[in-house]
C-alpha positions in Angstrom: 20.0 -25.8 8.6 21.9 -25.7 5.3 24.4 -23.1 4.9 23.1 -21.7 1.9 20.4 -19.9 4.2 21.8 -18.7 7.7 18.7 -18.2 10.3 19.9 -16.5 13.3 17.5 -15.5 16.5 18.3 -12.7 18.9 16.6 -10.1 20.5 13.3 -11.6 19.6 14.7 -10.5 15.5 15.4 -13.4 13.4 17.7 -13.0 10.6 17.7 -14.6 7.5 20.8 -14.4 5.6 21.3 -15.7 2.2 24.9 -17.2 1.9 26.1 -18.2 -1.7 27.5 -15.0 -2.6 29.8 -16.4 -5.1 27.0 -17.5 -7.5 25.1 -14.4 -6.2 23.4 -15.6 -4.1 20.5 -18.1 -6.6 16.9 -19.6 -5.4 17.1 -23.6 -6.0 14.4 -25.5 -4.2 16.2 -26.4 -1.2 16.6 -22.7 -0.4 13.3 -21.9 -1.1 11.5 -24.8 1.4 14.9 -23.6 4.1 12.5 -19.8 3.5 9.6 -21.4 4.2 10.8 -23.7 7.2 12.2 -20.4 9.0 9.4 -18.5 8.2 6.8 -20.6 9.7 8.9 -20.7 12.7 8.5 -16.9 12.3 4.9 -16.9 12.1 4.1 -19.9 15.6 7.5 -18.8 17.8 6.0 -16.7 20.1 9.6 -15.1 20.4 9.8 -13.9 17.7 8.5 -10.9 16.5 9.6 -9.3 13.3 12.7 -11.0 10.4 15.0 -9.3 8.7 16.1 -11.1 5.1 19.4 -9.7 4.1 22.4 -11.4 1.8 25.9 -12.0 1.7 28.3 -11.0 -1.2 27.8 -8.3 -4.2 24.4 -9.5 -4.8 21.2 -10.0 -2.9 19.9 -12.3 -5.6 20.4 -13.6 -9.3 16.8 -15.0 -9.2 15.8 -18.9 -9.6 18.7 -21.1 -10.5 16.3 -21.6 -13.7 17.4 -25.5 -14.2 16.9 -26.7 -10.8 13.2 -25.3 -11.2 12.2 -26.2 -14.4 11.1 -29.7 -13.3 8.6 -28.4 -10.9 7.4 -25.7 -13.3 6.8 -28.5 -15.9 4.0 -29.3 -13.7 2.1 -26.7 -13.8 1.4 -26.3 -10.2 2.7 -24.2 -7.0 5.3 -26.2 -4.7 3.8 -28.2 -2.2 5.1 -27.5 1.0 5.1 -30.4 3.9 3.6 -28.9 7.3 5.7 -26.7 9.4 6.7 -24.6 6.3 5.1 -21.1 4.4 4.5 -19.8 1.6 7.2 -16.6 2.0 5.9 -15.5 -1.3 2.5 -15.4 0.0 0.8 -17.2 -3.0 -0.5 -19.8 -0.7 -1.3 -21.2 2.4 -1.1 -19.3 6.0 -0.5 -15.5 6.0 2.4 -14.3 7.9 1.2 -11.6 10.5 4.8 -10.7 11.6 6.5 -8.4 9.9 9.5 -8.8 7.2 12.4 -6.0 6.5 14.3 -6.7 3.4 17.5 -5.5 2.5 18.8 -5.2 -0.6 22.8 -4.7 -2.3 23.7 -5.1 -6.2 21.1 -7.1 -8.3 17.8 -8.6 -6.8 16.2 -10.3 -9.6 13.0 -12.5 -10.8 12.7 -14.4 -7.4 14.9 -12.4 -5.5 12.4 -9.3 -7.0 9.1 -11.7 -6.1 10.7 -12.3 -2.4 10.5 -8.5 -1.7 7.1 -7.5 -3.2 6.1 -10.1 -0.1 7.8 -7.8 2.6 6.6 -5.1 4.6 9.6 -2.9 5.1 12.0 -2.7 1.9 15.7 -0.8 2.1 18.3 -0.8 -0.2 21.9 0.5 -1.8 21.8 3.6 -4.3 23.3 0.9 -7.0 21.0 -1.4 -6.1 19.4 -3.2 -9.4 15.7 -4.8 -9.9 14.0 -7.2 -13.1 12.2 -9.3 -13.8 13.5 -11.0 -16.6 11.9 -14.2 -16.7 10.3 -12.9 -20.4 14.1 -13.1 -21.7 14.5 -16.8 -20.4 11.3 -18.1 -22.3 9.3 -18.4 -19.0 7.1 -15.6 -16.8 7.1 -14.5 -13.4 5.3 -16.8 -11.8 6.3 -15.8 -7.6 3.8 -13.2 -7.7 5.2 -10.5 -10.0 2.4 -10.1 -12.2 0.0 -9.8 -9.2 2.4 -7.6 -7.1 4.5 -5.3 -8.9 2.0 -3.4 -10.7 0.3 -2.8 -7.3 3.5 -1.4 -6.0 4.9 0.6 -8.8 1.8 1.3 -11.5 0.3 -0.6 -14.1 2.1 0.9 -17.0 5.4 0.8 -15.0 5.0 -2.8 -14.1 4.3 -3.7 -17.8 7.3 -1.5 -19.1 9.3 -4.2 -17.0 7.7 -7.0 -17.2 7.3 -7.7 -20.6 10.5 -6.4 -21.3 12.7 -8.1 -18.4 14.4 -5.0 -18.3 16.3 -3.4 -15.5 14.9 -0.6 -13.2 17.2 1.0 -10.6 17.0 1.6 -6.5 16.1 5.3 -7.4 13.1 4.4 -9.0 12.2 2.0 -7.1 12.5 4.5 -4.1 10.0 7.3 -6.3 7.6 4.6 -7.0 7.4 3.5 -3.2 8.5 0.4 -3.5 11.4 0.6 -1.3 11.4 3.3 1.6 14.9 3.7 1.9 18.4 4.1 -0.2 21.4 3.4 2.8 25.1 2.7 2.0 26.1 -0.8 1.7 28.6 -1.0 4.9 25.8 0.7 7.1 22.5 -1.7 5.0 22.2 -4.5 7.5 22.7 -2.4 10.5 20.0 0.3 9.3 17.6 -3.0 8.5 18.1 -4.3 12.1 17.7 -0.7 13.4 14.3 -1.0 12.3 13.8 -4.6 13.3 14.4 -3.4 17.2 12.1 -0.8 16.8 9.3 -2.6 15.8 10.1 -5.6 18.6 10.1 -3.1 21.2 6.5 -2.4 20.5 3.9 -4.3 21.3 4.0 -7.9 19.5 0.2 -8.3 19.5 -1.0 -5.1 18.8 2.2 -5.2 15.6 0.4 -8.1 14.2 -3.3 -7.2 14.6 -2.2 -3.7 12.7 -0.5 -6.1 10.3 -3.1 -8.5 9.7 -5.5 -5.3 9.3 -3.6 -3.4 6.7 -3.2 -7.1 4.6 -7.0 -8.2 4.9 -7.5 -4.7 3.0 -4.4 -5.0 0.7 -6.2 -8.7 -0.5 -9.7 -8.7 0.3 -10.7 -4.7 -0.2 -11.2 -1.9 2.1 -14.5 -3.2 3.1 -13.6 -6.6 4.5 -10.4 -5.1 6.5 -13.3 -2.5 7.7 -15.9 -5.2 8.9 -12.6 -7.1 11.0 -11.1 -3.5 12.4 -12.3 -4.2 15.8 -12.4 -8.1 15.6 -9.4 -8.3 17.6 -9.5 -5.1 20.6 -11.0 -7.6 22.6 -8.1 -9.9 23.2 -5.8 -7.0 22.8 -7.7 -5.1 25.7 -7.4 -7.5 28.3 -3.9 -8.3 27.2 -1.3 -7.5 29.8 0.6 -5.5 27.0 -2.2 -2.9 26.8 -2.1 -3.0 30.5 1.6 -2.2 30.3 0.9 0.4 27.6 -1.3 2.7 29.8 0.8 2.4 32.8 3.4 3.6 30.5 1.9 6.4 29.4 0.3 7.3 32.4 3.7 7.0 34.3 5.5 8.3 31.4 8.0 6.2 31.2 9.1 3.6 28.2 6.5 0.0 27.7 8.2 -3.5 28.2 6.3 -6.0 26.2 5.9 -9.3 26.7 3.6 -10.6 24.0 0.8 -11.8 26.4 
């Protein structure tokens, strides 16, 4: 895999690391289908149960390298990715049911901004920055920030943004929700992979039915997450995991998954 995108596996965690920190760290098309390669293989690796997307350098992200894009925007349609590859902005295709932790340092714009509004578990510096100024460079967000951030943050506080590109900082992002945590930069990947561990020492199947649960109501309403609550206890009941989980409790001691 290109070095502009390091995927590393261990522990069941894969990291994703974004590694042009010299031009801070830009989306160009090639990074973007790298995303989506290692994120399918996130999604179908059965050993694999949760990512962590971090960045090298002083930046997570400038945002699209604009001119390498503007070709495919021209056409007025969504990249088309080849099999074995998704959508880690979620727009289209298969839904990822594993879960993501972002971590984020200096500026994460436009793309970079788009990328995280995807995750599930967002952390970042105190100096941390966030836009999305696609409105200052004669195009609009077109990754999902008109669709997401307003969901995360508030209508009137997405708009204030958006249709200004201006620049919002880590502590508001924090008070609006969007990000659950503000750590230091030197201790920001370890806290993100902290989290990563905990969540791939609990149960892999029961993680993604809770996931795929909680985004069938985010997309599709309360009511059609309701109606699929109990669509997958089945499978999950006569897993050996949930096995393991009551022998666990009942012997109190601490549950070793295995996914099956």
């Amino acid at each position: 895999m290109s070095e502009k995108l390091i995927v590393e596996v261990s522990d069941h965690i894969m990291t994703i690391t974004f590694n042009r920190p010299e031009m801070y760290n830009p989306l160009d098309p090639e990074s973007y289908f790298l995303l989506a390669q290692a994120m399918y293989r996130l999604q179908h690796d059965d050993e694999l149960r949760v990512a962590v997307v971090q960045a090298n350098g002083k930046h997570f992200s400038s945002g699209l390298e604009l001119d390498k894009w503007a070709p495919i925007f021209a056409n007025g349609e969504y990249p088309d990715l080849p099999p074995e590859h998704l959508d880690p902005y979620g727009n289209k295709g298969e839904v990822l049911t594993k879960p993501v932790i972002m971590a984020v340092q200096g500026i994460c714009y436009t793309s970079g901004l788009e990328l995280l509004l995807n995750t599930d578990i967002r952390i970042a510096t105190p100096e941390a920055r966030f836009a999305q100024l696609e409105v200052q460079r004669g195009i609009y967000p077109c990754g999902g920030g008109t669709v997401r951030l307003p969901r995360e943050i508030g209508w009137s506080n997405a708009q204030r943004y958006i249709l200004t590109g201006d620049e919002f900082t880590a502590q508001q992002a924090l008070e609006w929700g969007m990000v659950q945590e503000l750590v230091e930069r030197d201790q920001l990947h370890e806290h993100a992979r902290s989290i990563a561990k905990k969540i791939a020492k609990a149960a892999p199947l029961g993680v993604q039915a809770a996931l795929r649960s909680a985004k069938t109501c985010r997309v599709h309403g309360q009511e059609a997450a309701l109606k699929t609550l109990f669509t997958d206890l089945p499978k999950i009941m006569k897993s050996e995991d949930a096995k393991e989980g009551i022998a666990s409790f009942l012997q109190r001691r601490e549950a070793k998954f295995t996914g099956k």
